[in-house]
DOLUM-42531 format. One record per atom (N, C-alpha, C): residue in one letter; x, y, z. Coordinates in steps of 0.001 Angstrom, whole numbers, plus 500000, padded with zeros to 6 digits. Example, Ala and Ser with C-alpha at 12.3 -4.5 7.8 and 13.67 -1.06 7.14 Angstrom:
2
a513190494310507800 a512300495500507800 a513200496700507800 s512850497750507080 s513670498940507140 s512900500030507870 
! end
This chain:
450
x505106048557149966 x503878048486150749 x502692048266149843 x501610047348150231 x500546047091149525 x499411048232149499 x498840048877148750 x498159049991148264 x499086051177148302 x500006051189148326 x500449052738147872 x500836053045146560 x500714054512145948 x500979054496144932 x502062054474144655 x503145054019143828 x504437054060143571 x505316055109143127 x505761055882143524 x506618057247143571 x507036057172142390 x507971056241141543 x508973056379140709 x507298055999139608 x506666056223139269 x505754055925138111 x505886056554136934 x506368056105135988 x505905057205134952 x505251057639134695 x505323059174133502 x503715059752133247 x503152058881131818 x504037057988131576 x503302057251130701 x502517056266131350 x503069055702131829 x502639054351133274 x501134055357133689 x501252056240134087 x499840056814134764 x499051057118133402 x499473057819132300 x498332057917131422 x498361056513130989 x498321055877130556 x497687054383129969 x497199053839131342 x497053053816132697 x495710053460133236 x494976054353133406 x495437055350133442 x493852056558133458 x492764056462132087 x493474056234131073 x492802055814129604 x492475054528129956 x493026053231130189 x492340052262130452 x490872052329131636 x491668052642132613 x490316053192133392 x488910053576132356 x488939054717132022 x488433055696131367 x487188054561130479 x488511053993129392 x487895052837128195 x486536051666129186 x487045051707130509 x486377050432131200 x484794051076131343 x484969052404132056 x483975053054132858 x483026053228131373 x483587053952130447 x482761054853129387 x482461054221127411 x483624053503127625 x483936053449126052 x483179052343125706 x483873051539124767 x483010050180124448 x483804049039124929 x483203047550124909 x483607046356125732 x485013046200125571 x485567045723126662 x487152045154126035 x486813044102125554 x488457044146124376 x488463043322123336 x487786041570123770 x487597040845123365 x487891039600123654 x489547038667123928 x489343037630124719 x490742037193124668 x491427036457122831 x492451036202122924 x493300035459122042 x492115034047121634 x491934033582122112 x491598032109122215 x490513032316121271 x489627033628122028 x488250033393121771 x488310034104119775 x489029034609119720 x489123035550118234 x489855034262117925 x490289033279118162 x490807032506116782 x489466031471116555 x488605031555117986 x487153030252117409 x486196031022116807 x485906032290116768 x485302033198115797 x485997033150114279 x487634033549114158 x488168033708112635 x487566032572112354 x487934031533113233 x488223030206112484 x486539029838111811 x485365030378112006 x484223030214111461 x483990030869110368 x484213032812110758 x483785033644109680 x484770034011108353 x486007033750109027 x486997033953107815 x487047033021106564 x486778031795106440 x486218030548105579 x484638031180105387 x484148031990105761 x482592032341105083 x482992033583104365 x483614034305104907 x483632035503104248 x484319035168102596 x485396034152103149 x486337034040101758 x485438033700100679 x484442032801101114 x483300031954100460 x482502032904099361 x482173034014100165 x480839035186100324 x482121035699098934 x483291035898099045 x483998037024097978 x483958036432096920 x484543034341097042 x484114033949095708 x483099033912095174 x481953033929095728 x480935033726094819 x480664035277094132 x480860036788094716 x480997037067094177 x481533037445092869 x483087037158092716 x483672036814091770 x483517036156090935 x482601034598091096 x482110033688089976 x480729034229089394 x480183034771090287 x478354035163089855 x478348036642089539 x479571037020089638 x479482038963088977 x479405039269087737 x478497039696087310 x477702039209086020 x477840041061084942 x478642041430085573 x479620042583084382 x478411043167083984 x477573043537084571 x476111044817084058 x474679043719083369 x473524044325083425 x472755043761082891 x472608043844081322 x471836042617081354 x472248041981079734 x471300043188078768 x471795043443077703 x471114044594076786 x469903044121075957 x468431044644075868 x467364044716074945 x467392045897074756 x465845045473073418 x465669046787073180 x464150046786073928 x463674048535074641 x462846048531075070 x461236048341074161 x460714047212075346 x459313046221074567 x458086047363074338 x458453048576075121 x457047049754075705 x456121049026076317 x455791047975077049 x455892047475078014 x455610047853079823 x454487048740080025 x454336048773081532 x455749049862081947 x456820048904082477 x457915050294083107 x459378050300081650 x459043049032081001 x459828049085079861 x459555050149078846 x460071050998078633 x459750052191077486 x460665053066077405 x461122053567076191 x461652055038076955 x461411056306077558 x462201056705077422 x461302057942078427 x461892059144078201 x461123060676078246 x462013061665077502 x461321062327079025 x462144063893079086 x461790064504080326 x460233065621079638 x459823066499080026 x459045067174079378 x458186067738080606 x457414068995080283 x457069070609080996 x455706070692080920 x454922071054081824 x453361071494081512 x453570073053081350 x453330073342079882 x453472074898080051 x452261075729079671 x450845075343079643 x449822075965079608 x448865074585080685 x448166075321081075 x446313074494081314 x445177075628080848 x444509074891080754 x443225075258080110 x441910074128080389 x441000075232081091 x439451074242081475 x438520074248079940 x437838073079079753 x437310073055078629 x435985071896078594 x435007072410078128 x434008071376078192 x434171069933077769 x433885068974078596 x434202067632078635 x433493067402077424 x432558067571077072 x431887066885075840 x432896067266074519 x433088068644074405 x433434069257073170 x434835067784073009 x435725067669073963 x437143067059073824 x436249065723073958 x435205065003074086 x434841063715074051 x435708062884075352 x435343063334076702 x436194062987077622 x434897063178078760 x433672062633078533 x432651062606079619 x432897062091080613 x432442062186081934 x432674061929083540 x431968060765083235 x432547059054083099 x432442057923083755 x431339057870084854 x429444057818084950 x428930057772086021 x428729056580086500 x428577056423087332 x428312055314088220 x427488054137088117 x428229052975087627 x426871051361086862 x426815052378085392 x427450052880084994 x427262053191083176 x428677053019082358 x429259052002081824 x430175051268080996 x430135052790080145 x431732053488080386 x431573053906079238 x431753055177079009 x431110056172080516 x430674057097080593 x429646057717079821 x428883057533079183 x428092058274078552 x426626058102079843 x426520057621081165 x425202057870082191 x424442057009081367 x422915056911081922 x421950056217081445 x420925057362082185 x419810056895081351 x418834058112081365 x418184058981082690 x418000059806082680 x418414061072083636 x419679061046084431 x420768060788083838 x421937061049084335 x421948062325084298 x423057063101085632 x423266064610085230 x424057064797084492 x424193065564083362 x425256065828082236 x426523066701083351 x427472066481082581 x429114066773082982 x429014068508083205 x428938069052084203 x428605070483083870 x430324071483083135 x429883071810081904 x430891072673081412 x431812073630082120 x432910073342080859 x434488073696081788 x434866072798083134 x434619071532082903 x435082071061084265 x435942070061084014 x436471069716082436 x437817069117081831 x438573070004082107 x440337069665081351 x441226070418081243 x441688070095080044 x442642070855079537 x443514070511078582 x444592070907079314 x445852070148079110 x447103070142079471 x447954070770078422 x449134071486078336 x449819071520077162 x451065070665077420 x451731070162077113 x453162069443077241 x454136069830076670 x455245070042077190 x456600070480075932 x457517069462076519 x458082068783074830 x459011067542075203 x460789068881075695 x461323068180076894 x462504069512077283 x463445068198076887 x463423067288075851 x464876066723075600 x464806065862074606 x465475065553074090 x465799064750072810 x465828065427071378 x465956064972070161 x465325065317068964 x464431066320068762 x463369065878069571 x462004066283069590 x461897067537070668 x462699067984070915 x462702069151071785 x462181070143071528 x461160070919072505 x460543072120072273 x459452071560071533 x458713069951071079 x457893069556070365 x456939069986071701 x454915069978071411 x454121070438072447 x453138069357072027 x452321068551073100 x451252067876072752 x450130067935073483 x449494068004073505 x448027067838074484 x447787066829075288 x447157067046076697 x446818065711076946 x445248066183078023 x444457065834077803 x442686066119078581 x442993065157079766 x442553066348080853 x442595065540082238 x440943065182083051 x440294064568082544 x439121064498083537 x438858064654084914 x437557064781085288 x437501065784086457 x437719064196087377 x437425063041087047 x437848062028088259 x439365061492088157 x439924061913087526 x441458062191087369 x442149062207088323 x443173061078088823 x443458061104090215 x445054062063089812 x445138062273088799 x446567063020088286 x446112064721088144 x446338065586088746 x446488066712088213 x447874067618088076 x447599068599086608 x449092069004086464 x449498070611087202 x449891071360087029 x450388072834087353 x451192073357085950 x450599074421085761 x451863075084084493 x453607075038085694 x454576074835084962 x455910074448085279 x455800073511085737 x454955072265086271 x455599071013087040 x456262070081085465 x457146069507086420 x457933068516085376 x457407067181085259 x457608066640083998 x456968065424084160 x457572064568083132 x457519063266083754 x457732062300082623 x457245061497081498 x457721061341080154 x456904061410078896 x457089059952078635 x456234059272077844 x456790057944077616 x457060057960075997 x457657057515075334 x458127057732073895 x458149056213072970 x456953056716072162 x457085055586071261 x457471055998069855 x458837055451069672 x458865055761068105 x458391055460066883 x458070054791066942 x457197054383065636 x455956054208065904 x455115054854066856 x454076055196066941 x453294056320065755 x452398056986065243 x452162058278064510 x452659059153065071 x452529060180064638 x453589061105065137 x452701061980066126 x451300062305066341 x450443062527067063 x450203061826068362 x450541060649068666 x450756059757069666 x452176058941070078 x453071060087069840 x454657059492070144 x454745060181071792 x454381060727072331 x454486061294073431 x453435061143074160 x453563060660075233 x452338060716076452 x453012060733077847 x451876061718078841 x452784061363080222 x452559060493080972 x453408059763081294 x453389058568082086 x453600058557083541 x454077059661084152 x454530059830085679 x455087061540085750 x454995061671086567 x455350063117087490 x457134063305088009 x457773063881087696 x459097064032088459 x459027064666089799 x459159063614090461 x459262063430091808 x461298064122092325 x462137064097091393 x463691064189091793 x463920065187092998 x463439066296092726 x463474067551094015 x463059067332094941 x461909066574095310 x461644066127096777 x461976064906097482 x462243064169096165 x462870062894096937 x464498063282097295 x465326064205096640 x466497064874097135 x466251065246098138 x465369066049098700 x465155066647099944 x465269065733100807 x464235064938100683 x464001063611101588 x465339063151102523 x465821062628101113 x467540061627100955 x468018062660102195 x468020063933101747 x468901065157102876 x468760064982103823 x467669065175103914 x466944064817105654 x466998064145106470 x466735062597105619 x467364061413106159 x468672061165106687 x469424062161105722 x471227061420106162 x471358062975107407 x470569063772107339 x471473064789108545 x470403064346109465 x469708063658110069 x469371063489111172 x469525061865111102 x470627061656110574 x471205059958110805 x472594060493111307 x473128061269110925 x474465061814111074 x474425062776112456 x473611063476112635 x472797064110113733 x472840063564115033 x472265062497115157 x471776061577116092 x473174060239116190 x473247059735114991 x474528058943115319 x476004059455115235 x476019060518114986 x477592061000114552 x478407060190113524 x479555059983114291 x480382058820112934 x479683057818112747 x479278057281113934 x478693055989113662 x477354055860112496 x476522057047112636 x475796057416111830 x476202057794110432 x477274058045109889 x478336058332108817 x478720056935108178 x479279056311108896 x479552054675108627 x477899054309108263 x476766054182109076 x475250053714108705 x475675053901107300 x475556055405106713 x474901056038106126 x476225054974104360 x477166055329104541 x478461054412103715 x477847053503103368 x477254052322104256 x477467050968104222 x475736051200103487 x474950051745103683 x473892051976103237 x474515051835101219 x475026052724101258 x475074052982099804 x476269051853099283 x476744051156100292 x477225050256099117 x476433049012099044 x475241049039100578 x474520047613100048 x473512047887098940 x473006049092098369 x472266049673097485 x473198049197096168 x474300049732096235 x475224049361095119 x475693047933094957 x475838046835096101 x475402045064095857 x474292045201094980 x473680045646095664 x472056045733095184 x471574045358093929 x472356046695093129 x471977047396092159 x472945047046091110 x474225046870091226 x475583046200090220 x475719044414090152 x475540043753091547 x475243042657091633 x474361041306091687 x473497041877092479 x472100040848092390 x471114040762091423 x470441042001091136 x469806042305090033 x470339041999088701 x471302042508088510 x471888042037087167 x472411040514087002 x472833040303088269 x473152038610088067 x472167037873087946 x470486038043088430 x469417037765087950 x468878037696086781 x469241038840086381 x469067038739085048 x469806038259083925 x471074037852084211 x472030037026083272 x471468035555083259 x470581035449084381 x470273033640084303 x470659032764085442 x471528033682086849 x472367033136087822 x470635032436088526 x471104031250089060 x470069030865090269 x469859032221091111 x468524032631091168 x468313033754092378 x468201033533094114 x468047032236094134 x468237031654095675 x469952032280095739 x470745031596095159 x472360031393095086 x472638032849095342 x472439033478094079 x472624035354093939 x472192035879095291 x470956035380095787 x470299036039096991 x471285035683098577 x471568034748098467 x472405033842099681 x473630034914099617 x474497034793098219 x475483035827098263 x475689037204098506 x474597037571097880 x474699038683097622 x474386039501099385 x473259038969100031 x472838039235100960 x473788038893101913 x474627038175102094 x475806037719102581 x476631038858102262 x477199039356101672 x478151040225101328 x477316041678101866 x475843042014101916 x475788043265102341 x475563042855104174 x475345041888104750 x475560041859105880 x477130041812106335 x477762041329105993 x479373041509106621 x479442042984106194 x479339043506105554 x479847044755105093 x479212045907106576 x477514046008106269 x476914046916107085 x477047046872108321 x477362045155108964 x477511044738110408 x478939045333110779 x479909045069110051 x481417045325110619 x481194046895110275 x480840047573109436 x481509049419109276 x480437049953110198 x479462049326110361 x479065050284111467 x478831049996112918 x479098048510113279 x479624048434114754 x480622047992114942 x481463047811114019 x483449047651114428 x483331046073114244 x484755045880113969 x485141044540113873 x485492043927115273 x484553043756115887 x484592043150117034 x484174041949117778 x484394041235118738 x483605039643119089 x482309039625118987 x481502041257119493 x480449041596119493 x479690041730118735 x480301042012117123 x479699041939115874 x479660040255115189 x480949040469115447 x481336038635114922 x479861037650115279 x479307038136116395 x478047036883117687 x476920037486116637 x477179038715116427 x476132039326116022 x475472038243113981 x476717038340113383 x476883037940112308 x476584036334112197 x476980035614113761 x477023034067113837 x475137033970113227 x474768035050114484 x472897034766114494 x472250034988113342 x472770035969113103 x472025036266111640 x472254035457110608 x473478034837110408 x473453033780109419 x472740032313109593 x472415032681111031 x471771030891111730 x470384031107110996 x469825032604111155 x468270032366111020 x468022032897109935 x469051033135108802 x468834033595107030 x468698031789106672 x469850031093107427 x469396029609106518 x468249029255106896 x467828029518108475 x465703028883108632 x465338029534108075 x465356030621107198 x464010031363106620 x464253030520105062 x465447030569104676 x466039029711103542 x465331028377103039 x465090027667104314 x465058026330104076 x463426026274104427 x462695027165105053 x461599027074105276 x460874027795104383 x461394028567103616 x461068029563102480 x460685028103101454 x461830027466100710 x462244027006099768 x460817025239100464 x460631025140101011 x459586024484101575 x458420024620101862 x458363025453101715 x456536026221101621 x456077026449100803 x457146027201099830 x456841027630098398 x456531026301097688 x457457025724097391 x457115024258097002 x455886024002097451 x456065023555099211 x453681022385099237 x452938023699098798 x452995024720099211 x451758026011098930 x451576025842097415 x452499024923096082 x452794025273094647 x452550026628094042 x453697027705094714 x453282029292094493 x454378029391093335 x453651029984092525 x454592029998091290 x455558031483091211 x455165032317092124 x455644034090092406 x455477034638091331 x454711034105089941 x453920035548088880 x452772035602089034 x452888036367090267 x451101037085090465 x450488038604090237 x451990039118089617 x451803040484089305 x451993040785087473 x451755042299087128 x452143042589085779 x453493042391085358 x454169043365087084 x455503043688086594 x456647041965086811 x456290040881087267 x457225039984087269 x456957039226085727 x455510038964085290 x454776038503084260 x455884039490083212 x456178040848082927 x456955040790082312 x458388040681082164 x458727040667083272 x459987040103083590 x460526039125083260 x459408037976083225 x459753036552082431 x459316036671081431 x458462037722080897 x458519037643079435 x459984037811078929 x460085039184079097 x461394039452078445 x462864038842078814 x462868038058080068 x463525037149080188 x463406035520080953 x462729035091079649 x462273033516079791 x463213032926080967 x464795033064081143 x465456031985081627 x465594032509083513 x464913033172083649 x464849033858085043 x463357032726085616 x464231031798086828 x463272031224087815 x462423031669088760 x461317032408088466 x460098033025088785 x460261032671090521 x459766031289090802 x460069030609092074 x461358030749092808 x462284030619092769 x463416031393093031 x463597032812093035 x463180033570092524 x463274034912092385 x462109035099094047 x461466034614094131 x460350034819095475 x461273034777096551 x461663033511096519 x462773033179097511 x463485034058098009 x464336034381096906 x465285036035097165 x464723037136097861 x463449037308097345 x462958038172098182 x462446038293099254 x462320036999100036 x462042036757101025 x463066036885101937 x464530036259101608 x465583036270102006 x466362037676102124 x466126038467101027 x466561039701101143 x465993040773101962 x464719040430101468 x463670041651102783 x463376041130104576 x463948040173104924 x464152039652105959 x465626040027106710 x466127040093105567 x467993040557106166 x468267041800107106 x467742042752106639 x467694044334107391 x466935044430109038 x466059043465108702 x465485043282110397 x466104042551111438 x466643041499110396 x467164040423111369 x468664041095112229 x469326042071111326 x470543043006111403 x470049043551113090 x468914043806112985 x468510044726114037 x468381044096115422 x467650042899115090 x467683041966116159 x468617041292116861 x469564040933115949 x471205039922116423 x471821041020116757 x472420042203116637 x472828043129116933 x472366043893118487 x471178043894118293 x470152044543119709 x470826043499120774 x470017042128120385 x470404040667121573 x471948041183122227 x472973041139121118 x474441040991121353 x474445042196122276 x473899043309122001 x474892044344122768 x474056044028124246 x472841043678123919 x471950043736125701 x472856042589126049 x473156042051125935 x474318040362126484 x475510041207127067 x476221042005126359 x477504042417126651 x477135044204127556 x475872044287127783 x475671045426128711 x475567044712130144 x474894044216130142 x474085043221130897 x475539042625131756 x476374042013131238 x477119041600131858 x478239042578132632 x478624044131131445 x479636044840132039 x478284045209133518 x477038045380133559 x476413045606134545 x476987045052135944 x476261043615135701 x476976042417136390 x478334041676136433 x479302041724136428 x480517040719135612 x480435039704136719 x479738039005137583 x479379038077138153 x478580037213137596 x477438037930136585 x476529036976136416 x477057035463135694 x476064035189135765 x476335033504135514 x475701033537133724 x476266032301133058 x475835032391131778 x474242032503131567 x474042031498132308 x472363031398132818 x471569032852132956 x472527033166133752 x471474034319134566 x471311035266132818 x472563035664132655 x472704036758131148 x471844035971130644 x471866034700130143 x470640034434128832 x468791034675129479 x468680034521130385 x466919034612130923 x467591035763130870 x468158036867131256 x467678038144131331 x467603038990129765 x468777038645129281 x468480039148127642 x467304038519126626 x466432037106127057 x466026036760126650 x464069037443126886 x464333038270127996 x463213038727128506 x463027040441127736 x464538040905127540 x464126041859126430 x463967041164124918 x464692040166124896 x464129039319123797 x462651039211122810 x462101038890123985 x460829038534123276 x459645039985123701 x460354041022124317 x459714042312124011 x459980042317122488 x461332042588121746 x461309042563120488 x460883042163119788 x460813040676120028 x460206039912119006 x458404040228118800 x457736040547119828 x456163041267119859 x456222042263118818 x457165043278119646 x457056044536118116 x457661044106116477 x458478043712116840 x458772043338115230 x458777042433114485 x457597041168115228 x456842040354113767 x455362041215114074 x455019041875114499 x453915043192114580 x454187044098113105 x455607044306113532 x456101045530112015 x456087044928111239 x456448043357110991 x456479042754109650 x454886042175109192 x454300042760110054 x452846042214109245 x452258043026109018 x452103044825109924 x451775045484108915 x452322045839108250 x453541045906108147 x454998046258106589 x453814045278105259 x453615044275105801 x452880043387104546 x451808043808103787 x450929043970105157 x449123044360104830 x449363045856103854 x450181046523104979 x450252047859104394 x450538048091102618 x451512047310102266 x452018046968101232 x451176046195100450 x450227045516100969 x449197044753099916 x447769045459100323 x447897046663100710 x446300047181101479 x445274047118100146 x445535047972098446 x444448047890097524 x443981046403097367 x445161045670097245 x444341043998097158 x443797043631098377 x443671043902099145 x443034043081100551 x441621044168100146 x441550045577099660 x440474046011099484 x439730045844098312 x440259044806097197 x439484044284096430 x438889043221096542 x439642041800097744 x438679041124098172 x437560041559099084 x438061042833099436 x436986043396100665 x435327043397099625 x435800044187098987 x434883044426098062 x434009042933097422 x434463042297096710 x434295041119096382 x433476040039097562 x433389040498098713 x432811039871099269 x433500038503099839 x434905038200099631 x434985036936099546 x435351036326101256 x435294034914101445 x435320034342102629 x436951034642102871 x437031034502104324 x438822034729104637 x439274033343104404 x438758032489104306 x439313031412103974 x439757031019102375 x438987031969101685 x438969032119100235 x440773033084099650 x440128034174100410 x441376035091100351 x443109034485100492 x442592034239101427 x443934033466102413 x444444032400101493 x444070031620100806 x444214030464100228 x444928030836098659 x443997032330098036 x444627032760096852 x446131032995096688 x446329032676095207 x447728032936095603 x448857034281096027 x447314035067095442 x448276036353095599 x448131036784097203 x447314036140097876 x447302036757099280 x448250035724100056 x448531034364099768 x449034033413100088 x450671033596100198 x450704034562098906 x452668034996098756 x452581035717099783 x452135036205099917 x452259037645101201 x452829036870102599 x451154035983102865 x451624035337104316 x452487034253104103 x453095033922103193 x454537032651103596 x455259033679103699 x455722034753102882 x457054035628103128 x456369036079104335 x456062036488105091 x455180037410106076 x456417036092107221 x455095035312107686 x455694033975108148 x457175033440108317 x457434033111107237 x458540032653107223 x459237033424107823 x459541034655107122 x460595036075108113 x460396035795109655 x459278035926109498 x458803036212111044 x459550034738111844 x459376033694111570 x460053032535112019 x461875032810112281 x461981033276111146 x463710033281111424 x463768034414112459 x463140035423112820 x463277036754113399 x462905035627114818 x462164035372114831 x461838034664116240 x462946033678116383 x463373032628115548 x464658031862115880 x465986032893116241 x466134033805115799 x467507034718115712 x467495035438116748 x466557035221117824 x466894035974118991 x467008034748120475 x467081033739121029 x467445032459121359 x468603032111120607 x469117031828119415 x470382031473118521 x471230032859119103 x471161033704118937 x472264035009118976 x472114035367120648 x471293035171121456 x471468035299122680 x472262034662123623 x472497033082123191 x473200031969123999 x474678032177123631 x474344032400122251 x475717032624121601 x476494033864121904 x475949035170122307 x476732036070123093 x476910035671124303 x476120035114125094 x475986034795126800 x477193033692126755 x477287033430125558 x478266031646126220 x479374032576125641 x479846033440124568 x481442034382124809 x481480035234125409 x480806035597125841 x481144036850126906 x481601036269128190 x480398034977128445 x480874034636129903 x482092034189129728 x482720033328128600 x483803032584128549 x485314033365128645 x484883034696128054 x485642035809128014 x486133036332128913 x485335036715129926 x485157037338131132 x486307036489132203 x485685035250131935 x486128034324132304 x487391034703132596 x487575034300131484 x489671033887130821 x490228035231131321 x489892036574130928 x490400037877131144 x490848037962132673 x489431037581133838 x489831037493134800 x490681037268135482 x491054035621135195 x491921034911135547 x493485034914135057 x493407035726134027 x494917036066133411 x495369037611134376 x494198038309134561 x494028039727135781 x495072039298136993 x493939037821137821 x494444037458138998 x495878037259138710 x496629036513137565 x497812036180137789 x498882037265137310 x498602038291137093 x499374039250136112 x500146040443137131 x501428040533137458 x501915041478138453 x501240042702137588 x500428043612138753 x500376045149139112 x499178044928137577 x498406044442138198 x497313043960137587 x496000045127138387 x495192045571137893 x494030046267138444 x493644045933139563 x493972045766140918 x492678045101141841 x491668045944142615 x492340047540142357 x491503048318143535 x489928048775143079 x489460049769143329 x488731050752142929 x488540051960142290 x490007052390142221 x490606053920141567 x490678053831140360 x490306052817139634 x490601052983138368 x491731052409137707 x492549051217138539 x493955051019138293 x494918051597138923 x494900052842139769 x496279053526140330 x496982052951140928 x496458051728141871 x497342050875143133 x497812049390142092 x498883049478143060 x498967048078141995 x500332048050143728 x500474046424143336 x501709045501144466 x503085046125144602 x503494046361145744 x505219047110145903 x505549045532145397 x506585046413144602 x507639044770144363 x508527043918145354 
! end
């Protein structure tokens, strides 16, 4: 008889549709069909293989060895203790308060003199090397944006063949204890909030840090093209972070198609701007010595990379977001039409896209705020600013990102809407023909008397 349940059923037969049931109502999408996973392999498996050789040819076995130039962040560095302060008249230590329009600090006439005890003296103790338990002084003025504490830790910079009176100075504050905290914080309310899935985040986090940090960088610095290094390298931390933390699925696969569509427009529009704009990317100290100390590193290329690399993590967010609203959207509907899924994902679409070329421009400003407040200062026209080069790097990387982020949500939307529907499709129709196939409402329980 048609709808009854079948007496002789097994209790295996009933648990595997109550779990199927279950998987439909609650879990995540069913798989894709056969067909559709061999026109996905057949794209990403030839990229991925691609993505491993180049690692293998461009893995550049650690960065190449100097000796440190002392140099800005090049120097060495010893750890070391503030273990006294002491207030002391600015004049006596020759460390007068800098006044205002007077080169020099020494004021111009009726300036107010520095009122006494309003220096410091610091004491320092080097806590490592040779020189351990050595103590040096260092005078902190009262406009001193650095102040110390007896016990804070701090970092020393070390010149050896300096006199022996000026081999030690502090150069920075140890920050390690609170940025530990931080790190803590971060991963238990990632783990918190995502559970495993948040566990996997947190994995794939530290091995794209470790691409990062073993591969790109150092292959940069051996002399590798940094476009090439950047393409790869960034390639290898997107397959990695996309598959461990949303599964190897059709859904990631759509996800991975988009993101690689709109890394090559930022690529090719990057590598085209830079060129007509003629931005050379040494507009700072720290790249200026970078090519000092290594002449054979392509300045212009190295921009590139970074455009390409700091664009990757957003775009993750976007092709990923599109894909799953495509494959919600439809378990919503499984009627809808391809059409209908793309205007409707495309309408949370470009909500996203508002907020996050929004985030990528103040991510920029924010990040360049003292220079935008030295042209402030300077008086200069926005047309002046805008045109410099150092404000000019900002808005092509700014731009450009923002272009691929806007292409990567249209590219990754059609492209989930056209497998899912196709999916849906095929699944269906293999449903209709399949004895004791799902047709009711219960979840699977009824199925055809034979």
């Amino acid at each position: 008889m048609r709808g009854v349940t079948s007496p002789d059923r097994s209790p295996q037969s009933h648990a595997h549709s109550h779990a199927h049931s279950h998987s439909h109502s609650h879990g995540p999408a069913a798989p894709v069909s056969a067909h559709l996973r061999k026109v996905i392999a057949a794209v990403l498996i030839p990229f991925a293989v691609a993505v491993v050789a180049g690692l293998i040819v461009l893995w550049p076995g650690g960065a190449p060895p100097h000796k440190p130039s002392g140099l800005g962040v090049d120097q060495q560095t010893r750890a070391g203790r503030v273990v006294k302060i002491e207030e002391v008249d600015c004049a006596k230590v020759g460390a007068l308060p800098q006044q205002q329009g007077q080169p020099g600090g020494q004021g111009g006439p009726g300036a107010p003199a520095p009122p006494p005890g309003s220096c410091e003296t610091a004491t320092i103790e080097v806590a490592e090397g040779p020189d351990k338990g050595k103590t040096f002084t260092e005078v902190v003025r009262p406009d001193s944006s650095r102040r110390y504490s007896v016990g804070q830790e701090v970092v020393l910079a070390h010149a050896p063949k300096a006199p022996e009176n000026l081999r030690y100075s502090v150069t920075d504050v140890d920050r390690t204890v609170p940025m530990i905290v931080l790190a803590v914080l971060f991963a238990l309310a990632v783990v918190v909030v995502g559970r495993l899935r948040g566990v996997f985040a947190l994995i794939a986090l530290v091995i794209s840090f470790g691409v990062l940090t073993m591969f790109i960088l150092p292959a940069i610095l051996q002399g590798s093209n940094p476009l090439l290094v950047a393409v790869v390298g960034g390639s290898a931390i997107m397959l990695i972070a996309l598959y461990m933390c949303h599964g190897l699925t059709a859904r990631t696969s759509v996800a991975v198609l988009g993101t690689l569509t709109s890394l090559l427009v930022i690529g090719l529009l990057g590598s085209l701007f830079i060129d007509w704009a003629h931005l050379t990317g040494n507009t700072d100290d720290q790249t200026a010595l970078v090519h000092g100390l290594f002449p054979q590193i392509e300045i212009q290329g190295l921009l590139l990379a970074g455009i390409i690399i700091g664009s990757l993590g957003v775009l993750d967010d976007v092709t990923v977001t599109q894909t799953s609203a495509v494959w919600e959207l439809k378990e919503a509907d499984p009627s809808a039409s391809w059409r209908k899924l793309y205007g409707s994902a495309m309408r949370i679409g470009r909500d996203h896209i508002a907020s996050v070329v929004n985030t990528l421009v103040l991510a920029y400003a924010g990040a360049s705020l003292p220079l935008l407040l030295l042209f402030t200062i300077a008086d200069a026209g926005v047309g002046t600013v805008a045109t410099s080069e150092l404000v000019a790097e900002e808005i092509v990387r700014t731009l450009v990102g923002s272009i691929g982020l806007v292409a990567s949500v249209p590219v990754t939307t059609a492209l989930a809407a056209l497998v899912v529907s196709a999916d849906r499709h095929t699944a269906k129709g293999k449903a209709k023909g399949k004895p004791g196939a799902r047709t009711g409402g219960k979840g699977g329980r009824r199925r055809r008397a034979k």
